[in-house]
C-alpha positions as CSV (number, residue, x, y, z in Angstrom):
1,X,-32.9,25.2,13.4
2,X,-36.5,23.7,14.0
3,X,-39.1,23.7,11.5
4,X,-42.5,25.0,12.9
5,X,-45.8,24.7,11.5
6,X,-47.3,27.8,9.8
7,X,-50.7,26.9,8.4
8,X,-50.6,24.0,6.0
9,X,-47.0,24.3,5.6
10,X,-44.1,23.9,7.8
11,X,-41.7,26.8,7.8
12,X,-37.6,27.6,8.4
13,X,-36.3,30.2,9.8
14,X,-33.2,31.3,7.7
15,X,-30.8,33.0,10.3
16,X,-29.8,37.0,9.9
17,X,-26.0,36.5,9.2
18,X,-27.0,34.8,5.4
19,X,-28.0,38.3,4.3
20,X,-31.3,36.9,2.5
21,X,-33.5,39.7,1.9
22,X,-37.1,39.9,2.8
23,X,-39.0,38.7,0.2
24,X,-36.6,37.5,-2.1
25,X,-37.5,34.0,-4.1
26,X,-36.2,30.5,-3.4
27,X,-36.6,27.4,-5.4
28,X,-36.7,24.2,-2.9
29,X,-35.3,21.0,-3.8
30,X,-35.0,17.8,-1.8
31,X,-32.0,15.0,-2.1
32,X,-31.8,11.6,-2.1
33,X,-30.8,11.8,1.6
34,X,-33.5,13.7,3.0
35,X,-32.0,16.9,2.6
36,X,-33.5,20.4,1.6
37,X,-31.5,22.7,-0.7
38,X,-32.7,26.6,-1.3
39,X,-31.4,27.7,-4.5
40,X,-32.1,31.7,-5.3
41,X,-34.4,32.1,-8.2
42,X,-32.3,33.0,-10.9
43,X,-34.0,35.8,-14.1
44,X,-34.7,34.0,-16.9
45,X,-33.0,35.7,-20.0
46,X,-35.2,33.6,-22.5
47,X,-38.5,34.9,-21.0
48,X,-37.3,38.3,-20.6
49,X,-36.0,38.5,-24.2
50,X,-39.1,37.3,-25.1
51,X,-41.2,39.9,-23.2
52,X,-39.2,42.6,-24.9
53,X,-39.9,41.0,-28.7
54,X,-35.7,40.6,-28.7
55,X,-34.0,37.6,-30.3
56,X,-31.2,35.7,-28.4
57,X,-29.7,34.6,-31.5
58,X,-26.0,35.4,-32.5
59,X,-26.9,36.1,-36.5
60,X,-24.3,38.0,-38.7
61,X,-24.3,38.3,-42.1
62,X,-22.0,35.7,-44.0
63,X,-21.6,38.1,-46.6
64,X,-19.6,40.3,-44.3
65,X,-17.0,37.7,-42.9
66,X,-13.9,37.5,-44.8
67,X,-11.9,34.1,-45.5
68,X,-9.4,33.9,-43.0
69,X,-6.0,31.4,-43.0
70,X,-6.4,29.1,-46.2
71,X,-10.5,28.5,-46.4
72,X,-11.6,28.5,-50.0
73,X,-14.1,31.2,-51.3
């Protein structure tokens, strides 16, 4: 694989047999050692629960739970 100028940007060709769809988004990071990893951008649940107006938060009423084993009430 050889990286090829495209612009103001160098560009890698990512080879057929990886199955990466056209257009789909990367995130880039580079190591300590020089090296380049492409991570696939993952949905964020926060934003989209945000988007929709929904809460993430795990709330049930503590009225509803019963004592369970020897818990004082």
């Amino acid at each position: 694989m050889k990286a090829r100028k495209q612009g103001n940007s160098l560009t890698l060709s990512i080879p057929k047999k990886f199955g990466v769809e056209e257009g789909q988004e990367f995130m880039a990071f580079k190591g300590r050692r020089g090296g380049v990893v492409y991570v696939p951008v993952q949905e964020d649940i926060f934003e989209k629960a945000l988007e929709e107006g929904r809460s993430l938060r795990y709330e049930e009423s503590l009225e509803e739970i019963k004592p369970v084993g020897r818990e004082m009430t």
